[in-house]
Predicted model as a PDB file, atoms N, CA, C, CB and O in Angstrom, pLDDT in the B-factor column:
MODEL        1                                                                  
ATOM      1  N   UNK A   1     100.558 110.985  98.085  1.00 91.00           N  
ATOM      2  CA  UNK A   1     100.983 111.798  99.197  1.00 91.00           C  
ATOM      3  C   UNK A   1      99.922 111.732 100.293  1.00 91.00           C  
ATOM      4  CB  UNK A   1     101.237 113.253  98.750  1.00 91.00           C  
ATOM      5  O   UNK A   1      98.720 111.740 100.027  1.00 91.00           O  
ATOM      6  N   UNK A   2     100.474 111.659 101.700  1.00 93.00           N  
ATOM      7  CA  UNK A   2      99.494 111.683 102.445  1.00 93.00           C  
ATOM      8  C   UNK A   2     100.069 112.937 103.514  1.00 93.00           C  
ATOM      9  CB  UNK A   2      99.157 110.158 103.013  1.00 93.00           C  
ATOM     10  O   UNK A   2     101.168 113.493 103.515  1.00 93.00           O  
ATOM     11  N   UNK A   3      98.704 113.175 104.544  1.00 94.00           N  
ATOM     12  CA  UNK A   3      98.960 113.709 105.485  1.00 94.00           C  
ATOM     13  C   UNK A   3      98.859 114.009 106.439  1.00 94.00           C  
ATOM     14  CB  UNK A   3      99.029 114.049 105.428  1.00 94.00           C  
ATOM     15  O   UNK A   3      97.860 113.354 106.736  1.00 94.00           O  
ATOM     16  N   UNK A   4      99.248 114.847 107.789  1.00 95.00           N  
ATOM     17  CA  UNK A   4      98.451 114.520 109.384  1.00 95.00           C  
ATOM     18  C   UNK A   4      98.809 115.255 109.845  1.00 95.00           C  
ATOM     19  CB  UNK A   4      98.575 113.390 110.313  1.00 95.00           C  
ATOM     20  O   UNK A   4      99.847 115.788 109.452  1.00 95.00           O  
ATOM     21  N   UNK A   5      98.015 115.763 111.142  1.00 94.00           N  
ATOM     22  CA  UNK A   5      98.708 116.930 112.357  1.00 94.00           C  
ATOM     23  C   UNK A   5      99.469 116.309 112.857  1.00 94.00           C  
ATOM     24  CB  UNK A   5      97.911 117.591 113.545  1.00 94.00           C  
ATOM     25  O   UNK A   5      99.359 115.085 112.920  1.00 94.00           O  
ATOM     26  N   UNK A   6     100.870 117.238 113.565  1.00 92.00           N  
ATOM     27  CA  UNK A   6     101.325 116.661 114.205  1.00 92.00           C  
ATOM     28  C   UNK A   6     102.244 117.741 114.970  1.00 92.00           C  
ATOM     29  CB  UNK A   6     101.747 115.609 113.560  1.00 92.00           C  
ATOM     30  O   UNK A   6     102.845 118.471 114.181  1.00 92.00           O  
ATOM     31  N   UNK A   7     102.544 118.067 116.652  1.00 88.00           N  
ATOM     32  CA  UNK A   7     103.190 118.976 116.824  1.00 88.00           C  
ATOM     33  C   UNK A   7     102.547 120.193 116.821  1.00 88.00           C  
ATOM     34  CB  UNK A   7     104.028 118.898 116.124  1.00 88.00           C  
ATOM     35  O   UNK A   7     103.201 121.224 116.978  1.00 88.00           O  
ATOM     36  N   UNK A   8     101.020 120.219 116.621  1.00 92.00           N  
ATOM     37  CA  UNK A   8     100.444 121.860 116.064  1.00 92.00           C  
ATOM     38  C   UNK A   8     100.689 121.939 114.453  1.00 92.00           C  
ATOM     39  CB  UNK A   8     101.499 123.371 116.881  1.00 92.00           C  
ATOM     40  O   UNK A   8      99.878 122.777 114.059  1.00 92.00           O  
ATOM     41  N   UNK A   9     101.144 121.642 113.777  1.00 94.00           N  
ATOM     42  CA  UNK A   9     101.563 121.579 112.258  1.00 94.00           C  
ATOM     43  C   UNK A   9     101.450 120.509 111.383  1.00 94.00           C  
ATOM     44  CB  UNK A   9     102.777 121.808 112.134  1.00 94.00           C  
ATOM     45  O   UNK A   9     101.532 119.422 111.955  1.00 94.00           O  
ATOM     46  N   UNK A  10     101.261 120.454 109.989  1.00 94.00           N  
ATOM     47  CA  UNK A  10     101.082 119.678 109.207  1.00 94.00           C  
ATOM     48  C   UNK A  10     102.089 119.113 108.672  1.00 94.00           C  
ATOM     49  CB  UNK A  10     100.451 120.057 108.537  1.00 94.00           C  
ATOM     50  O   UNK A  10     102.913 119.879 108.173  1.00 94.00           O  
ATOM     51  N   UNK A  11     102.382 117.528 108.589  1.00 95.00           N  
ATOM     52  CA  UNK A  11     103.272 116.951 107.840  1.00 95.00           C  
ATOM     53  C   UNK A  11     102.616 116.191 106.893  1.00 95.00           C  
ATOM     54  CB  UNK A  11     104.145 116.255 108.542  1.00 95.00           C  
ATOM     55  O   UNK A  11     101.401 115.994 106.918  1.00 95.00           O  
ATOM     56  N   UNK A  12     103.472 115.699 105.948  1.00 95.00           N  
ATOM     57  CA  UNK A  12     103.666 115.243 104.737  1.00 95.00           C  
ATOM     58  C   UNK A  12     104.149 114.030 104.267  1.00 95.00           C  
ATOM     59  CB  UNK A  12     104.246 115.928 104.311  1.00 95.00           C  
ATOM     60  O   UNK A  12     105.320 114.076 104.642  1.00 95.00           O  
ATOM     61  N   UNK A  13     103.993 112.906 103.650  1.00 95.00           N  
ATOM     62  CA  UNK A  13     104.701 111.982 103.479  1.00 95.00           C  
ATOM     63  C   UNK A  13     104.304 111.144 102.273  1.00 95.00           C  
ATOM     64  CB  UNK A  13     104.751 111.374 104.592  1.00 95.00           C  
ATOM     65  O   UNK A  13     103.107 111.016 102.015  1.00 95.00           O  
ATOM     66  N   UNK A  14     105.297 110.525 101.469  1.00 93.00           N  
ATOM     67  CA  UNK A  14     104.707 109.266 100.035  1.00 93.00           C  
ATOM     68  C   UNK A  14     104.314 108.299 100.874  1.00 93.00           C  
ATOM     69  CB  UNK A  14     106.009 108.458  98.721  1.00 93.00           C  
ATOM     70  O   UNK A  14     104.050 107.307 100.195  1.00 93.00           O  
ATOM     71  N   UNK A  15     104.137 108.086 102.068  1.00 94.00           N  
ATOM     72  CA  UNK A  15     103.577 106.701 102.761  1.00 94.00           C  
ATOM     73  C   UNK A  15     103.031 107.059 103.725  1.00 94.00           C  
ATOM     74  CB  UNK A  15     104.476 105.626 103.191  1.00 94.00           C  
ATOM     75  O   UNK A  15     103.687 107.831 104.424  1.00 94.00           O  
ATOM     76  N   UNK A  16     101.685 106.705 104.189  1.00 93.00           N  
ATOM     77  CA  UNK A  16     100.832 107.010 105.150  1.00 93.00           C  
ATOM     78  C   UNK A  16     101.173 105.869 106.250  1.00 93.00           C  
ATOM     79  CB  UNK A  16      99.327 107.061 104.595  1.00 93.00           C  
ATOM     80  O   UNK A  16     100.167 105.659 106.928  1.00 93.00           O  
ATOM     81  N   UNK A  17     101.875 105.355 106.501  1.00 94.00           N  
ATOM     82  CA  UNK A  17     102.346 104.448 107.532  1.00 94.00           C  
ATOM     83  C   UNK A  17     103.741 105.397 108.225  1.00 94.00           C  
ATOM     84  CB  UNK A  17     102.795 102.772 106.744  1.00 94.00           C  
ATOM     85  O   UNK A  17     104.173 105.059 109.327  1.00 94.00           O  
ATOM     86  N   UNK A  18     104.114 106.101 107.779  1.00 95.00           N  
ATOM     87  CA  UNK A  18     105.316 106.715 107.854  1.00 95.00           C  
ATOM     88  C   UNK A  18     104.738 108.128 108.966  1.00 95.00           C  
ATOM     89  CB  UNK A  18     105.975 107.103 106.098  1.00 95.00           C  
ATOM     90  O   UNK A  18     105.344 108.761 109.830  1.00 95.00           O  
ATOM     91  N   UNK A  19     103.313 108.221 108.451  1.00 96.00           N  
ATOM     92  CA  UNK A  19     102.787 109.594 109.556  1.00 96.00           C  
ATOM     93  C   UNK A  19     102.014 108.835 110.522  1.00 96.00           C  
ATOM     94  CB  UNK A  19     101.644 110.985 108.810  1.00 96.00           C  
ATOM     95  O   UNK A  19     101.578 109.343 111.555  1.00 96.00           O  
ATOM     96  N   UNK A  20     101.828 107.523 110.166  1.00 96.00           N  
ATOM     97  CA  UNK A  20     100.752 106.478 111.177  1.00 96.00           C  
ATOM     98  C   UNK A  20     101.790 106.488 112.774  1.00 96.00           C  
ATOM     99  CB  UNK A  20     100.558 104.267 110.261  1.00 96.00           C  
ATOM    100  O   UNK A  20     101.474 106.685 113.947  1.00 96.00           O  
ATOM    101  N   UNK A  21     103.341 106.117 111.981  1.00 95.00           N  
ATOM    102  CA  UNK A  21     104.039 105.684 113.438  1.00 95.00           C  
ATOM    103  C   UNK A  21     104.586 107.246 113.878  1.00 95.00           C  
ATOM    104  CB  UNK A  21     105.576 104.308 113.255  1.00 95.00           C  
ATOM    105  O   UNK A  21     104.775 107.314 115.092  1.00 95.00           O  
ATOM    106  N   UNK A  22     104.855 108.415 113.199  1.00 94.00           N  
ATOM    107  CA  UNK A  22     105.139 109.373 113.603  1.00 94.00           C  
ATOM    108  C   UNK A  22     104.146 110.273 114.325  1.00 94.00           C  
ATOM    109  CB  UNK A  22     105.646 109.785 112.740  1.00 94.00           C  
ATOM    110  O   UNK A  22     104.417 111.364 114.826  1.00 94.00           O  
ATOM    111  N   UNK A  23     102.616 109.494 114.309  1.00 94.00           N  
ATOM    112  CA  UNK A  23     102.020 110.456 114.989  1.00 94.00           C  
ATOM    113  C   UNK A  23     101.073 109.446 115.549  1.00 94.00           C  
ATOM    114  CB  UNK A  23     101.479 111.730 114.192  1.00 94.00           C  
ATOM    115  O   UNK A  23      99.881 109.537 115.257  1.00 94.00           O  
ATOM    116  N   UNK A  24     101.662 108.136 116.618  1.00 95.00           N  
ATOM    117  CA  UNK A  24     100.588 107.572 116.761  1.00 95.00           C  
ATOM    118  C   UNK A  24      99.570 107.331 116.575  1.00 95.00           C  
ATOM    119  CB  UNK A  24     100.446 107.583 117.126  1.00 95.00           C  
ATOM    120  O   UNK A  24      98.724 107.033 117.418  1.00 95.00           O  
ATOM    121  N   UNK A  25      99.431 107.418 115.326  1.00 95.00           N  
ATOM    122  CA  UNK A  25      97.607 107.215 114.724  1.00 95.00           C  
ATOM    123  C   UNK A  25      96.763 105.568 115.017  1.00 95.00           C  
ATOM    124  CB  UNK A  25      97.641 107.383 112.573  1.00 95.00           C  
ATOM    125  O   UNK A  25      97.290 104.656 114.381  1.00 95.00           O  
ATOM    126  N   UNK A  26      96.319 105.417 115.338  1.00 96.00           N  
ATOM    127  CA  UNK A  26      95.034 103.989 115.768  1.00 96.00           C  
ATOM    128  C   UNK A  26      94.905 103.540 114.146  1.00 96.00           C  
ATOM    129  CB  UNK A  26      92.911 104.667 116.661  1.00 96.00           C  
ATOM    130  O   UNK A  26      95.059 104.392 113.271  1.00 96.00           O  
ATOM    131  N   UNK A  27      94.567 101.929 113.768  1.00 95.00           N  
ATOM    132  CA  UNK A  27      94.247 101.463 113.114  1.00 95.00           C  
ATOM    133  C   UNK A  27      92.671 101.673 112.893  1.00 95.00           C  
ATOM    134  CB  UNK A  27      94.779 100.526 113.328  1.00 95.00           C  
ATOM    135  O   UNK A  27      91.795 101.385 113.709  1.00 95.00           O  
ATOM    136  N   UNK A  28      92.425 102.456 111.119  1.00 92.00           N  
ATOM    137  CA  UNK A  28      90.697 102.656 111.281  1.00 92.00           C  
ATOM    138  C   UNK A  28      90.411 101.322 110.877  1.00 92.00           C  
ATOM    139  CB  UNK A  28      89.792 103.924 110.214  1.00 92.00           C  
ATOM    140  O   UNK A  28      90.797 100.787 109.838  1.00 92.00           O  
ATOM    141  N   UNK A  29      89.576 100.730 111.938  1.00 92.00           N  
ATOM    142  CA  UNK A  29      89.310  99.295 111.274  1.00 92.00           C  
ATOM    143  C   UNK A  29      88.133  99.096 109.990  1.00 92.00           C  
ATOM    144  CB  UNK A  29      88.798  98.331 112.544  1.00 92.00           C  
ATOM    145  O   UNK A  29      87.877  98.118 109.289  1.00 92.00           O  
ATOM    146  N   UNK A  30      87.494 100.634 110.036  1.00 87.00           N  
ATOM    147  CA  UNK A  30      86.598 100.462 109.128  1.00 87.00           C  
ATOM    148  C   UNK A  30      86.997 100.408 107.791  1.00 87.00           C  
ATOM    149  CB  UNK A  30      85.768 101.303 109.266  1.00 87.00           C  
ATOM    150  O   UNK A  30      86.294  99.770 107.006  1.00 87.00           O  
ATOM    151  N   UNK A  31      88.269 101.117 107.299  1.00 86.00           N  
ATOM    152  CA  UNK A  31      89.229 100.898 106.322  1.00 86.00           C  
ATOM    153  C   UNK A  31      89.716  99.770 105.671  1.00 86.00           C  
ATOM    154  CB  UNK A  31      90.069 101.297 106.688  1.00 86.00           C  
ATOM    155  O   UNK A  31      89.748  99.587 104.454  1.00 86.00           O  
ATOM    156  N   UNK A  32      90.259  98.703 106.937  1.00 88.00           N  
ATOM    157  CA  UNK A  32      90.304  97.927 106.979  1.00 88.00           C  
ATOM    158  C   UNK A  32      89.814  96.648 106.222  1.00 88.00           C  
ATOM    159  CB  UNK A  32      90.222  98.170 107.668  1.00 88.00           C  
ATOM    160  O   UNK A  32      90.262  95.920 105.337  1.00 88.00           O  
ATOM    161  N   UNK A  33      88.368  96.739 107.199  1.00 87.00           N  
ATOM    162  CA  UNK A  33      87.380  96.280 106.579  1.00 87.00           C  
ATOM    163  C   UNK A  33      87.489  96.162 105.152  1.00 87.00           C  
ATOM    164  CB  UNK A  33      86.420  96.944 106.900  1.00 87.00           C  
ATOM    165  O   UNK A  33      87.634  95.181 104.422  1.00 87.00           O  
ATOM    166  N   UNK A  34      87.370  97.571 104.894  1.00 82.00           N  
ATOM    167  CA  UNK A  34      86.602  97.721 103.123  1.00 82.00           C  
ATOM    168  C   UNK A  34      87.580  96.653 102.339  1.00 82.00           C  
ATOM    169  CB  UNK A  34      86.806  99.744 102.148  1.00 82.00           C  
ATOM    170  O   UNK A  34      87.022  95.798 101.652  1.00 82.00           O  
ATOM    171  N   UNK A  35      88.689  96.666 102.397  1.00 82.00           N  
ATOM    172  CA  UNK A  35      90.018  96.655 101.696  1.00 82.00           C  
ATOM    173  C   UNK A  35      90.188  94.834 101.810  1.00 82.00           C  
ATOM    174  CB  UNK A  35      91.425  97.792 102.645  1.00 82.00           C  
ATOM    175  O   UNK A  35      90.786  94.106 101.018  1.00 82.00           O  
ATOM    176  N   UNK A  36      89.489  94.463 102.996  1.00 87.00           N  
ATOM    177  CA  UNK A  36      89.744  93.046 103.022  1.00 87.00           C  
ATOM    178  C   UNK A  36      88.503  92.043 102.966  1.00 87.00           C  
ATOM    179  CB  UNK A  36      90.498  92.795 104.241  1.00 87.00           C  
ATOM    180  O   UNK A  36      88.379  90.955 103.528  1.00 87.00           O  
ATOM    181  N   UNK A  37      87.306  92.964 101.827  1.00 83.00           N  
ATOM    182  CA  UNK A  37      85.785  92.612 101.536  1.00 83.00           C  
ATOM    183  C   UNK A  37      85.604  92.184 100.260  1.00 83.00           C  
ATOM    184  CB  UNK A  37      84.830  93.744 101.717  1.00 83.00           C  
ATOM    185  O   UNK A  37      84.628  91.507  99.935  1.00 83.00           O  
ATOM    186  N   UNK A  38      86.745  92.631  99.260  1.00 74.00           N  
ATOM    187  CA  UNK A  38      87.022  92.386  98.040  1.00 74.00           C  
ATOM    188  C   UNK A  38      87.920  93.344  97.224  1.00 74.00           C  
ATOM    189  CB  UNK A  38      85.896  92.234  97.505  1.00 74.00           C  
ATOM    190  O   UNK A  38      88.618  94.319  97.500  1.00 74.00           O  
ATOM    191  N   UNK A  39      87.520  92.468  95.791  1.00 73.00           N  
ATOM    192  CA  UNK A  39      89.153  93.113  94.995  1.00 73.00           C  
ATOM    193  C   UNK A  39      89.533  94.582  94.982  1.00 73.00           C  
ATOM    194  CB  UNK A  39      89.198  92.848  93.295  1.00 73.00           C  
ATOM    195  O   UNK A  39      90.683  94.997  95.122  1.00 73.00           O  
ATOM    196  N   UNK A  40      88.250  95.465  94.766  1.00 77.00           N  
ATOM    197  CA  UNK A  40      88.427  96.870  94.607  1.00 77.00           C  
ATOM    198  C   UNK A  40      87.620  97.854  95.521  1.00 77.00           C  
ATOM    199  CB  UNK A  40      88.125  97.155  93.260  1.00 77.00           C  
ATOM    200  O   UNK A  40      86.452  97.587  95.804  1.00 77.00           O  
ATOM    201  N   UNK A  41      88.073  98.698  95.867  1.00 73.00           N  
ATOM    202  CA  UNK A  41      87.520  99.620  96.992  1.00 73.00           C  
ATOM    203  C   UNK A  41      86.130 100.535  96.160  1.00 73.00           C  
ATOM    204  CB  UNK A  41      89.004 100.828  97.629  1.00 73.00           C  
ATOM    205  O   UNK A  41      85.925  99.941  95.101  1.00 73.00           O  
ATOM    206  N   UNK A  42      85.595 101.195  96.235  1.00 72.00           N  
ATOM    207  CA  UNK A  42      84.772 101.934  95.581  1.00 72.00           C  
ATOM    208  C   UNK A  42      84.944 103.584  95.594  1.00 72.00           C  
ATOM    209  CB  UNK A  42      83.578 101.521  96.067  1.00 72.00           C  
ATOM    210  O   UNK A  42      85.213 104.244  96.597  1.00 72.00           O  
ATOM    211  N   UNK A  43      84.772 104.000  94.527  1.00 71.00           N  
ATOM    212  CA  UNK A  43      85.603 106.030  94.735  1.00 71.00           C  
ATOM    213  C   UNK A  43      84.533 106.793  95.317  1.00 71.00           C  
ATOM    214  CB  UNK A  43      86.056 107.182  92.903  1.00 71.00           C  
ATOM    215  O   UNK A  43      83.457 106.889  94.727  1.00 71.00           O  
ATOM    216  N   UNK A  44      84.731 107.322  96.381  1.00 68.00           N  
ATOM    217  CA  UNK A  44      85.878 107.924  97.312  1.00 68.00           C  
ATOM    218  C   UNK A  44      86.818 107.695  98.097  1.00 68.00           C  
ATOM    219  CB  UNK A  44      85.622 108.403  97.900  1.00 68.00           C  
ATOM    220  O   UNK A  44      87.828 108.295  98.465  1.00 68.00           O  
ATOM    221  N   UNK A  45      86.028 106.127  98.426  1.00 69.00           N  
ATOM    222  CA  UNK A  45      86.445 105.442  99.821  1.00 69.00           C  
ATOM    223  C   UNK A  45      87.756 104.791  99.255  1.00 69.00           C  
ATOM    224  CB  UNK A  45      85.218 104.201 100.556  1.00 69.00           C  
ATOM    225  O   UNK A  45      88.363 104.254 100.181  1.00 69.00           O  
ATOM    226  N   UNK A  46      88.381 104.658  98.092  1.00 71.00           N  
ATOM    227  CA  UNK A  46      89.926 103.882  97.749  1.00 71.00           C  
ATOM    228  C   UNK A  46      90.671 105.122  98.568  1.00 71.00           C  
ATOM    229  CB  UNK A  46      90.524 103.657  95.657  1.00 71.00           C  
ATOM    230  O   UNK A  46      91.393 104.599  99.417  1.00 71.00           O  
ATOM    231  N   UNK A  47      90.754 106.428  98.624  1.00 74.00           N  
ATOM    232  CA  UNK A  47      91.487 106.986  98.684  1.00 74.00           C  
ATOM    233  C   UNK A  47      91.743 107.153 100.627  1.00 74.00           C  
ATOM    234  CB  UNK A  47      91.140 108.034  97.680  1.00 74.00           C  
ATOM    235  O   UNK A  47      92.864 107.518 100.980  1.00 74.00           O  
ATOM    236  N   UNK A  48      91.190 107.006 101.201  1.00 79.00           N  
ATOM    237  CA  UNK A  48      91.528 106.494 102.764  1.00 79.00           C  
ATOM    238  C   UNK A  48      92.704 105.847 103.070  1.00 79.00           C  
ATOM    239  CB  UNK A  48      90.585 105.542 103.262  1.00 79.00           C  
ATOM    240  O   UNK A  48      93.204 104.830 102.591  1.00 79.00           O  
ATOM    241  N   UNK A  49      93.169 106.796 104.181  1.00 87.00           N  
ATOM    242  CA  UNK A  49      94.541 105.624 104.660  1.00 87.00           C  
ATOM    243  C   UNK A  49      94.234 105.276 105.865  1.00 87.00           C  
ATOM    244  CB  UNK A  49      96.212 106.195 104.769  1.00 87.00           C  
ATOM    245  O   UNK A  49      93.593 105.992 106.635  1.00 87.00           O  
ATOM    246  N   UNK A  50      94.794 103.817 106.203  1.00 90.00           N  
ATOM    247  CA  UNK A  50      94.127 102.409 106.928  1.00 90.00           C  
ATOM    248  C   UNK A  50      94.509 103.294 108.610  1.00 90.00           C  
ATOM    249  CB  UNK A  50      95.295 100.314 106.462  1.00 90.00           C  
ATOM    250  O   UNK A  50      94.339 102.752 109.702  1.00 90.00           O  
ATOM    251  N   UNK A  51      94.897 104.340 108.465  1.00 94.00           N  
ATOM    252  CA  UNK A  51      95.086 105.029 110.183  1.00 94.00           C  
ATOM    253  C   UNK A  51      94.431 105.964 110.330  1.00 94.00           C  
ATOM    254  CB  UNK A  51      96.425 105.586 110.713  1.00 94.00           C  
ATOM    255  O   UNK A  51      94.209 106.753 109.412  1.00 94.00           O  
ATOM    256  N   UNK A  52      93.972 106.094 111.514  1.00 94.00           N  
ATOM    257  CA  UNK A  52      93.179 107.773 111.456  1.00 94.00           C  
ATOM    258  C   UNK A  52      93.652 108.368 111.939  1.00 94.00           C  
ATOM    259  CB  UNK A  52      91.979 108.197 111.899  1.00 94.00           C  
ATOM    260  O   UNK A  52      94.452 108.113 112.839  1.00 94.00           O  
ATOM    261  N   UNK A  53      93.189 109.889 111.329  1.00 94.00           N  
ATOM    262  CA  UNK A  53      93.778 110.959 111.405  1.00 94.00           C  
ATOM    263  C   UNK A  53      95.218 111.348 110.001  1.00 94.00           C  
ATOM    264  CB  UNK A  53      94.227 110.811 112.971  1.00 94.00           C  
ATOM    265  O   UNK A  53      95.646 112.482 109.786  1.00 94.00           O  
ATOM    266  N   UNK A  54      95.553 110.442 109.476  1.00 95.00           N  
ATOM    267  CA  UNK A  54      96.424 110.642 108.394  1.00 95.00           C  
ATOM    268  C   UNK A  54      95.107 110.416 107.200  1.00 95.00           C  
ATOM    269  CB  UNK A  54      97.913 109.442 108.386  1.00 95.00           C  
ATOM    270  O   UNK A  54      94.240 109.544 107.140  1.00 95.00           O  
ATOM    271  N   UNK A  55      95.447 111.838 106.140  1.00 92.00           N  
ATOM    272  CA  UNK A  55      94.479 111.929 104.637  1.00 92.00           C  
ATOM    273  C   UNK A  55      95.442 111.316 103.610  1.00 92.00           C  
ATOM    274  CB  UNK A  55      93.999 113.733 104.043  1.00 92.00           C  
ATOM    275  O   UNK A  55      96.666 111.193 103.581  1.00 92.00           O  
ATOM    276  N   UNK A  56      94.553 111.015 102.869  1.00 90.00           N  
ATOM    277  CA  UNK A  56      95.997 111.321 101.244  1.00 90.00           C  
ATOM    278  C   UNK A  56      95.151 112.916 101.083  1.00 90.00           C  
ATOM    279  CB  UNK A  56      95.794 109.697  98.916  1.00 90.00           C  
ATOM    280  O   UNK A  56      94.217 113.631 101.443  1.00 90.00           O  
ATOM    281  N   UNK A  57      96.475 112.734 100.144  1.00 91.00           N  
ATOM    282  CA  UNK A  57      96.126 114.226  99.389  1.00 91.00           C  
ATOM    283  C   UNK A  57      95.464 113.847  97.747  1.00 91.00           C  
ATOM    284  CB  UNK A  57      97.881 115.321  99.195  1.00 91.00           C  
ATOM    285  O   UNK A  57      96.041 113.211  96.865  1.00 91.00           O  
ATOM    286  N   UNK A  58      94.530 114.265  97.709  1.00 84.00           N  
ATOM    287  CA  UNK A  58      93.665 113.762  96.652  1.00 84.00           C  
ATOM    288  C   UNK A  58      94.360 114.310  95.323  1.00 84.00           C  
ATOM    289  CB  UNK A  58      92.070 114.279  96.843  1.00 84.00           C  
ATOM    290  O   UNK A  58      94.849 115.439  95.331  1.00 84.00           O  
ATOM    291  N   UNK A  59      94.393 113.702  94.456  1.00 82.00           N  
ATOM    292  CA  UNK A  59      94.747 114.148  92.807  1.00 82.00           C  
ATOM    293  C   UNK A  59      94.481 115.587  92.124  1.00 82.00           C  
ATOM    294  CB  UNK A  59      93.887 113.226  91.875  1.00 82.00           C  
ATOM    295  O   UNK A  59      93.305 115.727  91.790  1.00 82.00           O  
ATOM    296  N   UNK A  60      95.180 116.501  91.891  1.00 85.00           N  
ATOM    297  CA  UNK A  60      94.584 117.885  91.920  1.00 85.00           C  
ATOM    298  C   UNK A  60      94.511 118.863  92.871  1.00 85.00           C  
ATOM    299  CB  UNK A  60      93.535 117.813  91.702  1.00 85.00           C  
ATOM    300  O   UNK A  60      94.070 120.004  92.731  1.00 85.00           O  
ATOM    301  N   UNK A  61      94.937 118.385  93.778  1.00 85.00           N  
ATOM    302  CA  UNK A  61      94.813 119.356  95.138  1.00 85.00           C  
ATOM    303  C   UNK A  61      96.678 119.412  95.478  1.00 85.00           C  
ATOM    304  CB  UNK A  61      93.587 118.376  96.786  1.00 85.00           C  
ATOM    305  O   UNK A  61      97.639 118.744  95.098  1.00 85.00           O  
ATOM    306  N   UNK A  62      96.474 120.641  96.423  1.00 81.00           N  
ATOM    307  CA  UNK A  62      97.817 120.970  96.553  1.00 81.00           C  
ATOM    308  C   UNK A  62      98.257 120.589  98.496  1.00 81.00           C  
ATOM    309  CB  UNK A  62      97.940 122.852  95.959  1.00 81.00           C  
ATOM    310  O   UNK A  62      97.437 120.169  99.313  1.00 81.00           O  
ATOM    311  N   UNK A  63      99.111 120.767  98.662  1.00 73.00           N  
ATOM    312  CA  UNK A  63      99.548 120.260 100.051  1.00 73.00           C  
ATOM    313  C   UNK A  63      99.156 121.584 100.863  1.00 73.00           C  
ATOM    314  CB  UNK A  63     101.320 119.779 100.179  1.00 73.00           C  
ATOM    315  O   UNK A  63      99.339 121.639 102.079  1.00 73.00           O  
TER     316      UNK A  63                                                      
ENDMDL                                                                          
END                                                                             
């Protein structure tokens, strides 16, 4: 699950590309980066989505 401001309010979505185009979010290229440096990201940084301003919602936590 990910998520982002949008409107003054928080939305929600199973795809962080889905709040990327709904809330014009910019490509973080630093994300990017990581993801296209090798096979596996390192924890914390796997959990980043490739736009800013959209989070995931981390494992254990509530919306």
């Amino acid at each position: 699950m990910y998520r982002a401001e949008a409107g003054g309010g928080t939305v929600c979505a199973d795809q962080a590309r889905v709040l990327a185009r709904l809330t014009a979010a910019e490509l973080d290229t630093a994300q990017l980066v990581l993801r296209l440096t090798g096979d596996t990201v390192p924890h914390p940084l796997a959990w980043g989505a490739l736009w800013r301003g959209v989070q995931a919602v981390l494992p254990g936590t509530a919306l």
